[in-house]
N, C-alpha and C positions, 0 to 999 in steps of 0.2 A: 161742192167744191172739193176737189181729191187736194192734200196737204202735198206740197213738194219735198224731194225725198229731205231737200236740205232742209226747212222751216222743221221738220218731222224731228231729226237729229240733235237741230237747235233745242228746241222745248224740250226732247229726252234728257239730254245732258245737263237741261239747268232746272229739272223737277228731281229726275229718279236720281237715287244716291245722297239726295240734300242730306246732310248730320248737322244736326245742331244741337248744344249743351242751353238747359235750363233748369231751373226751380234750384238753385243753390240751397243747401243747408248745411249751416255752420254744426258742431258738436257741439252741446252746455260747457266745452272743458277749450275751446276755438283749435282742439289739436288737425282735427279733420274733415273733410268735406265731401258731401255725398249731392248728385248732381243727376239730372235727368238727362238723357243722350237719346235722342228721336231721330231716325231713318225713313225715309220714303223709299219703299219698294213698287217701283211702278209696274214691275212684270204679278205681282200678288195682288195690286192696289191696294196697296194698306202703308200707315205708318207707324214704326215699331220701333216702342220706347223700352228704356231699360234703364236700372239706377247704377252707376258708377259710383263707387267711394276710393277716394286716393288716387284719383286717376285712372283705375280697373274697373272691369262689369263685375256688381255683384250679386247680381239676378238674370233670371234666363228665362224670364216670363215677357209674352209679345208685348203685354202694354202696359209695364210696370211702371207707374210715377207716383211725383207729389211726396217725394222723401222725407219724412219728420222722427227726429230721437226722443228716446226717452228721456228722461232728464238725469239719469243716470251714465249717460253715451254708454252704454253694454249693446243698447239696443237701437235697430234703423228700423222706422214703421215704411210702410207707402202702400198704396192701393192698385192694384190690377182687378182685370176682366178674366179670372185662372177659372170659374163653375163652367162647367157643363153647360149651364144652360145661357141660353142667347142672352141678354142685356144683362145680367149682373152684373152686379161689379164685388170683388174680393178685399180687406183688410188684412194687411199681412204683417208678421212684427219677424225680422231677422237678427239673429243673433251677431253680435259684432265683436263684443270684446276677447270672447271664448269662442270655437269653432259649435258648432249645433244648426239645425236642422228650421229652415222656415216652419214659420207656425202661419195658421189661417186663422183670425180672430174671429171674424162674422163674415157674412155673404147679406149683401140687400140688394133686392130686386132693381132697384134703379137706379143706380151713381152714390159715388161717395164722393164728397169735394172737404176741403180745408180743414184734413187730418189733425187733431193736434191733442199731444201727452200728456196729462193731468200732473202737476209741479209735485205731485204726494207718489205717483205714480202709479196710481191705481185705475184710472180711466182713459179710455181716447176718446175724444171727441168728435165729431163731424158733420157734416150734412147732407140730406139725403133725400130726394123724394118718395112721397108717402101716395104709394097710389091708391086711388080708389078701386073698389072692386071689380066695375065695371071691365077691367084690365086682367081680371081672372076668367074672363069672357071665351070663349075656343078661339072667336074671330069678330070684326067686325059687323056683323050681320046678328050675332046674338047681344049685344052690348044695348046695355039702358041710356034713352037719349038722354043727351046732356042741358041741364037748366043753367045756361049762361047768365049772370047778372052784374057783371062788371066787365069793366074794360080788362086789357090786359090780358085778356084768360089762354092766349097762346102767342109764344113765342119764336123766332125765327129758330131754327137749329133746334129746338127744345118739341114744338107740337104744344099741344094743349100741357096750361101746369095746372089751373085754376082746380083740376081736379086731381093734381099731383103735387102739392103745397111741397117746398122743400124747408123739411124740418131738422131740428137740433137734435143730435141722435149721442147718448154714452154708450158705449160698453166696457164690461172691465178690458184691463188689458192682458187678461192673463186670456181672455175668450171665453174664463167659464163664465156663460150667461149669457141670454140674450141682449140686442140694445135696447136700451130705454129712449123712446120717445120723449122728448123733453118739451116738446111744441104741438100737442095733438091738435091743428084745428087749423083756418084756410092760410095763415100767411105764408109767405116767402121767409127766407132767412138766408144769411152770405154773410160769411168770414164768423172763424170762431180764434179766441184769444182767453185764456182760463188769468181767472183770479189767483193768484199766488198761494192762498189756501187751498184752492182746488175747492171751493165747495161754489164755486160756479165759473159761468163764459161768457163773455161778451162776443152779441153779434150785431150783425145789422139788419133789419128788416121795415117793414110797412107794419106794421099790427095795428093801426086805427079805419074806422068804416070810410072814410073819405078818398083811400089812398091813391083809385086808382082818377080819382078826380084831381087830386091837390097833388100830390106826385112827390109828397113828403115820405124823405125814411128818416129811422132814429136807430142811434144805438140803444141797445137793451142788455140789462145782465139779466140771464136765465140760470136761476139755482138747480142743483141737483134735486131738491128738495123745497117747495117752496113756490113763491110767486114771484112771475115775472116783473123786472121792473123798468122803468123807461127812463136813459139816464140822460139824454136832449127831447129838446120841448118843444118837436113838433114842426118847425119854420124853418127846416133846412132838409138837404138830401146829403146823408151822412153815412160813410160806408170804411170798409177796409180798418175794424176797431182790432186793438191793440193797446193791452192796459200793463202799467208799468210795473219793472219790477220789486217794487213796495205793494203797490195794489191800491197805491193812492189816488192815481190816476190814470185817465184812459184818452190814450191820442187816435185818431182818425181822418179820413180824406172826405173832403167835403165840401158845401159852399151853403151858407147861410142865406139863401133866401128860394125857396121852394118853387116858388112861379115862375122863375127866369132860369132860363137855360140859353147859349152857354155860358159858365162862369169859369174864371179860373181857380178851380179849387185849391184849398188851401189845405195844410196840416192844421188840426186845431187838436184841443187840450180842452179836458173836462175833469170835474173834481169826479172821483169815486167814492166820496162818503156815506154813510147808508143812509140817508134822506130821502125820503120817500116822493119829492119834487123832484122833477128834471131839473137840470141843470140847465139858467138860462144867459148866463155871462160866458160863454168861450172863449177860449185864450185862443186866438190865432196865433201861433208857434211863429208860422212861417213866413209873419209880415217882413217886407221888406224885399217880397219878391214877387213879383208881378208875373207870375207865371202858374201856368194849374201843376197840381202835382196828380190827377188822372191822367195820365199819358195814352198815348196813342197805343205805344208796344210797351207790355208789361209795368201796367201799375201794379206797384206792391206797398204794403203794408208797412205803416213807418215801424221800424225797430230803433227798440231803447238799448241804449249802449252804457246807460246811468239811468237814476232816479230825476238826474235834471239835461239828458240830450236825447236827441234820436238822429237814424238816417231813414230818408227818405227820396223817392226819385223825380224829378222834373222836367219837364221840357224847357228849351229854349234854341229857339232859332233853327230846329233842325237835329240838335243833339240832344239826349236825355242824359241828365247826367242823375248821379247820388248827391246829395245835400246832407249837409251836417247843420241841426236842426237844434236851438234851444227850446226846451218845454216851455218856458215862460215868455220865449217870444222877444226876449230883452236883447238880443243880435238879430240883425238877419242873418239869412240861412249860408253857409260856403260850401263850393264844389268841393267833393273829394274825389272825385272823376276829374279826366281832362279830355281836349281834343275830341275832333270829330267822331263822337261814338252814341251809339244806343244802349244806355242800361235797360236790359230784357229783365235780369232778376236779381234779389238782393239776400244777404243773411248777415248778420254778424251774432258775434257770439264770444264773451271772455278778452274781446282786444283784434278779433280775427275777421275782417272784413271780406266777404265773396261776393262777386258781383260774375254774373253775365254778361256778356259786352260784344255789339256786331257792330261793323263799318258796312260802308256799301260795297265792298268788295269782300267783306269775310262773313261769312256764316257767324252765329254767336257761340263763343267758348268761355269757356270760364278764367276766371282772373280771381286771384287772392293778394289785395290789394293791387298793385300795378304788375305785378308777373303775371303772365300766361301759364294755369294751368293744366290746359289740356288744347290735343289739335287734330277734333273729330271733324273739320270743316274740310280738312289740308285737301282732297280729293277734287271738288266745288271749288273754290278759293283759290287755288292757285290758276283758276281759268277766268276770274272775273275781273270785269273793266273799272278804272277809276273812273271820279266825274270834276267837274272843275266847279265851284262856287260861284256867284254872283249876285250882284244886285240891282235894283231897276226901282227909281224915283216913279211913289204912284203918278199919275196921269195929274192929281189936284197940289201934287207938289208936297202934301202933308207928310209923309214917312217913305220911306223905302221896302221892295219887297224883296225878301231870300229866294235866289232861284238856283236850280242846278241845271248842266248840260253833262253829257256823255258823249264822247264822239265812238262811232260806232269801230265794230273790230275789221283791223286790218288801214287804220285810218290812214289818207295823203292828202296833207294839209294842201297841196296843190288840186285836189277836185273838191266837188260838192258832192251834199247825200240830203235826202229827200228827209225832213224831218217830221217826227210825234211828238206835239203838245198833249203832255199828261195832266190831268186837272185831279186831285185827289179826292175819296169821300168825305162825307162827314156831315156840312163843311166843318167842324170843329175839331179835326186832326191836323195834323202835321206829314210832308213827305221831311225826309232829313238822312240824317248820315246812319243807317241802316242798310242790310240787304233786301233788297228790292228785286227780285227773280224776274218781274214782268220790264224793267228797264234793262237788266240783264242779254234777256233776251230780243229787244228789239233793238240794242244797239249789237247784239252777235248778228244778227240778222242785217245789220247793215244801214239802219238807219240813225241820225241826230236823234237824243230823246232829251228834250227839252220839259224841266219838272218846276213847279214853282210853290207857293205858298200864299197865297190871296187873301186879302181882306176878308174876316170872318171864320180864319181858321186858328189851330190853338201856336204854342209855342212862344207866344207875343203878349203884351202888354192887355190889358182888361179892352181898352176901347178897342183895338184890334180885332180881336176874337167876337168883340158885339157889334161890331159893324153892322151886321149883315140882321139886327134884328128890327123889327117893324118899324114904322115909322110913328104908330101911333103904342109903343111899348112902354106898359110902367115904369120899367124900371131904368132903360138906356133907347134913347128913339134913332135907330138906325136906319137904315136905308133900304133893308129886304134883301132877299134874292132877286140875282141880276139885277143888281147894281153897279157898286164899288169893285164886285168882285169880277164880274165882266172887263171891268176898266184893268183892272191887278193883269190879268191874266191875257189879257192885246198889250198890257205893256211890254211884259215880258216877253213875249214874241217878234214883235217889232224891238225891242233892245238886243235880241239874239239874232235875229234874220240881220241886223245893223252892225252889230259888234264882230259876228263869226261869218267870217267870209263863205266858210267851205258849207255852209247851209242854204239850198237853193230854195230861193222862197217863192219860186212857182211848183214847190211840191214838199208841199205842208199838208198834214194828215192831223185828228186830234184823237182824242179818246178819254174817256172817264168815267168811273164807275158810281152809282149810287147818289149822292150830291154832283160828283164826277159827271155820272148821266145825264144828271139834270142841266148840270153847263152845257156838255155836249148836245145836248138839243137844242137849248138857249141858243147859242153859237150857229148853229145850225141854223135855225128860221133868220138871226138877225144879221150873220158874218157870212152868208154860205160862200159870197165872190173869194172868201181867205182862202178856204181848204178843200182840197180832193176827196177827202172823203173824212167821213167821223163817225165814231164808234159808240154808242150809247150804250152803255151796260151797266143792268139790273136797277136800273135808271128809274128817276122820277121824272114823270111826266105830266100828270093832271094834280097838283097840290089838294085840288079838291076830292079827289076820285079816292087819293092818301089817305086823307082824312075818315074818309069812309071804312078802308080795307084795311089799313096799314096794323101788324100788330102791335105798335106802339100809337094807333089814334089815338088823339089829345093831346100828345106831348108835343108835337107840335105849335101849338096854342103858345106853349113856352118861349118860343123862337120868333112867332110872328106879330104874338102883341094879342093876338083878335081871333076868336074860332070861328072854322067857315061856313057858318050859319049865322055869328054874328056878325060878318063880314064879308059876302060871298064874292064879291065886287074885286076884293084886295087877291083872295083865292086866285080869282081867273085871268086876274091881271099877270101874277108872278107865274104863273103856270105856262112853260115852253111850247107847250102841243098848240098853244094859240098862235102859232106862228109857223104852223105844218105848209100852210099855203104857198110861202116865200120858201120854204126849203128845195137850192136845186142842189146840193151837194148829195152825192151820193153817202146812203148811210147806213152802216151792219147797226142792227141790233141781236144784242144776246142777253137772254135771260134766264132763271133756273127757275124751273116748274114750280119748286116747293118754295120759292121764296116768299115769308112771312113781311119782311119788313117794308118790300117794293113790291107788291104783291106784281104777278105777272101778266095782270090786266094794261097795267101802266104800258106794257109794251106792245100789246096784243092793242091796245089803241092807237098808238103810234104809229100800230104797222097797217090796221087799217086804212087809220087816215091816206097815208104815202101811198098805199098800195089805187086807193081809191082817186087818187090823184097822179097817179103814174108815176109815182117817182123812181127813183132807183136805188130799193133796199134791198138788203138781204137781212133777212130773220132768223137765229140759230138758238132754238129751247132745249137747255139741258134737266132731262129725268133723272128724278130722284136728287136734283143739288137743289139747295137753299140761294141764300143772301150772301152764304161765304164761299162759292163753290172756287172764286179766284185764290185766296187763299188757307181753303181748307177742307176743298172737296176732295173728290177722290183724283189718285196719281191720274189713273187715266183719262178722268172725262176734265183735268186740269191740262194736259197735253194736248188732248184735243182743241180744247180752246184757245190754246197760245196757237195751235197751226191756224185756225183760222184766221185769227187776229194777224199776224205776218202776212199769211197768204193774199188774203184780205188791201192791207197797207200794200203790199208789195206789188199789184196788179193799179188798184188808184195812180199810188205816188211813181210809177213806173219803173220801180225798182228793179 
């Protein structure tokens, strides 16, 4: 299918050029603020970061991010890709308060992630994967096979880690010296936060033999010197540590019960006394708010503001907002955000609060407290459409769901336009007031995009978000896939085709990615008389087949109640593709090659069966993209995709 020149120009203008400000960081002194500013060049195919402070660029390196001070503010750290050589990544500290010359601290072979300054000022901290040898190989073809023995061992976007542990790495901060390994051996490790002494960091990881069975993490303080110690006990998935500035205690994002997913995680609070037991009473901070604080767009790490508060970010309804958070849990939490917005990212520091912040029409910029201070978006943003809010009583009468519509560009409230029902992934996200580039573009293009939020997604109260788990589940007995959430998401269609005149509802189109997929085909075998055509992408199809391939198999287990060996009956019941025979809507699928999470058999099944059935699909596999290629492959083969997608809709719904 050749892209018409228009669909072509659409996707160009609302991919290449995108600016967006992220990763805020306050100064130790809250006078200044230093900010990550990301461009998509789509004629290079690449996106190219760079650190602002004060509103100006202060590096001139393509992928400079992840800006952290010393604790003196003289100094701004952050990490780039500056070696020579292919995959490294760089540690860089610039001078700020006097004019001088970047310095290079360390160079490691494979990523730096969650820089941070030692409070004495003599260390950085970080993470880092520690490859195995096998990876000094000339090529694949000389490389010693791999002895797989646990789950988990590869990741979407990441490739095999099981033999690339990401460890806890020091170095001084002056760079004379190599880093120290602080974690030589298989686990994972994510987010580091130093002890006010500086003679250790808390992070989070798995470090017990069960992990990739039982799906438990903990926090751990790792000394510079010394042994590691384990400061929760085991029975929960606990992440994103951050210990206060006494060093009495340590808050984190999490949910206390290890077998059940999804939950809405909380803030919780742990003592840090040198006790050699975990700690097994946690202060939930954040009771009194019935929503997770892992957000869909930019969870971040609660920051203390005192020895007895923090902020931290949340969903609700569509908006993420910041929360002002007592350690002891003795308030519930209050917005210090408003209005329709998405907190991306957070800092404060001395009294000086920065927050990143995107609507659906504006790219994310930075904000110091409620001012705007920067407008790297204005190019994008000034071209994008608003949407209108709504809501729609589920089908059982119990609650109501958050929906949005967008009327497409160049709107006459006197005609009609062919609408797309979008169904988001997950299911445990949220669509909400963010920028959304793919409703962007299909309402430039011309069509109604109608978006909702269904039973079993986050943003909403605990039974909400668990709707959608087994029916025989320990912990909350729901109702599964295709369910409730079928019913959410035909209400919402039929409330819009009702309520919006100008929506012709003989030419309705759907589309959904990943859980998304999984409706979309759902829909498909069981609704095909609705819609002209629907879009399954990087989609699940066989639950069971998941199970098998999937790089996160077993975790699922968490969601359904029952593994599908224990259960295979329940498996092939919720699994779409059993309903391939009733499908006569026409249907695209699109998948990426390298996708770990959905693997790409899921669709290469799908397109057998139709194909073997005559139906009328079209199949488009993208090389070299993963799980993320919609929103984080490359410019190009992202451009690509959106023409087909239009092209696609626009031939179906006769646009």
């Amino acid at each position: 299918m050749a892209a018409t020149p228009r669909h072509q120009q659409i996707a160009h203008n609302l991919i290449d050029g995108q600016s967006w400000a992220s990763t805020p960081s306050v100064s130790p002194d809250g006078t200044r603020v230093a900010m990550v500013v990301s461009t998509i060049d789509h004629k290079k195919n690449k996106t190219f970061s760079r650190i602002w402070l004060d509103g100006v660029p202060v590096t001139a390196g393509d992928f400079d991010s992840a800006p952290f001070w010393s604790p003196d503010g003289a100094h701004l750290g952050f990490t780039s890709r500056r070696s020579e050589n292919k995959g490294e990544a760089t540690l860089h500290v610039l001078p700020v308060a006097v004019g001088g010359e970047t310095r290079t601290v360390c160079v490691m072979p494979d990523g730096i992630e969650a820089p941070a300054w030692s409070p004495d000022g003599n260390w950085i901290a970080f993470t880092s994967r520690t490859r195995h040898e096998r990876y000094e190989a000339e090529d694949a073809s000389f490389q010693a096979p791999r002895k797989v023995e646990r789950f988990v061992g590869r990741l979407n976007g990441e490739d095999w880690i099981f033999d690339r542990p990401s460890d806890v790495y020091v170095v001084p901060a002056l760079g004379i010296g190599a880093p120290k390994n602080l974690t030589p051996d298989e686990f994972q490790h994510a987010g580091i936060s130093w002890l006010p002494d500086s003679s250790a960091v808390a992070t989070s990881a798995q470090r017990h033999d069960s992990w990739d069975r039982d799906w438990a993490e903990d926090i751990y303080v790792v000394p510079l010197n010394g042994d590691i110690r384990r400061v929760t006990a085991g029975d929960g998935r606990f992440t994103n540590p951050s210990v206060s500035p006494d060093g009495s205690r340590i808050a984190f994002i999490g949910a206390t019960d290890n077998r059940t997913y999804p939950m809405n995680d909380q803030v919780l609070v742990a003592s840090l006394d040198r006790s050699e037991q975990p700690v097994s009473d946690l202060v939930v901070a954040s009771t009194g708010l019935d929503r997770t604080f892992a957000c869909t767009i930019g969870t971040q790490d609660p920051q203390w503001i005192s020895d007895s508060e923090l902020l931290a970010t949340a969903e609700d309804r569509g908006d993420t907002h910041a929360y002002r958070v007592t350690a002891d849990g003795s308030e519930p939490p209050v917005a210090v955000t408003s209005g329709p917005i998405t907190v991306t990212g957070l800092s404060a520091s001395a009294g000086t609060v920065a927050t990143t912040q995107t609507t659906v029409n504006r790219l994310s910029e930075l904000f110091v407290g409620d001012q705007q201070m920067s407008s790297v978006s204005d190019a994008i943003s000034e071209r994008l459409l608003e949407w209108e809010k709504f809501v729609v009583p589920t089908a059982d009468g119990t609650d109501e769901i958050d929906a949005w519509i967008m009327r497409p560009a160049e709107f006459d409230e006197a005609s009609t336009y062919p609408v797309l029902l979008n169904v988001h992934g997950g299911p445990f996200t949220q669509y909400g007031e963010y920028f959304f580039d793919e409703a962007q573009m299909q309402a430039a293009a011309g069509f109604v995009v109608l978006m909702s939020n269904p039973r079993g997604g986050s943003g909403r109260h605990s039974e909400w978000g668990q709707a959608l788990l087994g029916p025989n589940h320990h912990h909350f007995q729901g109702t599964g896939w295709g369910t409730v959430d079928v019913d959410d998401v035909m209400s919402v269609l039929d409330a819009a085709l009702d309520r919006y005149r100008f929506c012709d509802r003989d030419r309705v189109g759907m589309l959904g990615g990943s859980y998304g997929g999984y409706m979309a085909t759902w829909l498909a075998g069981t609704h095909s008389d609705r819609f002209k055509g629907i879009c399954s992408e990087r989609a699940v199809s066989n639950l069971t087949a998941l199970e098998w391939n999937s790089d996160i198999a077993t975790l699922f287990t968490l969601e359904h109640g029952v593994s599908h060996l224990e259960d295979p009956a329940y498996y092939a019941d919720r699994s779409p593709i059993r309903f391939v025979q009733h499908i006569t809507t026409p249907m695209l699928l699109i998948h990426s090659e390298e996708d770990w999470r959905c693997p790409i058999s899921q669709a290469e099944e799908l397109w057998v069966a139709l194909r073997l059935l005559d139906k009328d699909v079209d199949f488009y596999r993208f090389p070299g993209e993963n799980h993320d290629l919609s929103r984080a492959g490359s410019p190009i083969q992202r451009v690509q995709r959106a023409e087909i997608i239009l092209d696609w809709f626009a031939d179906k719904l006769d646009l």
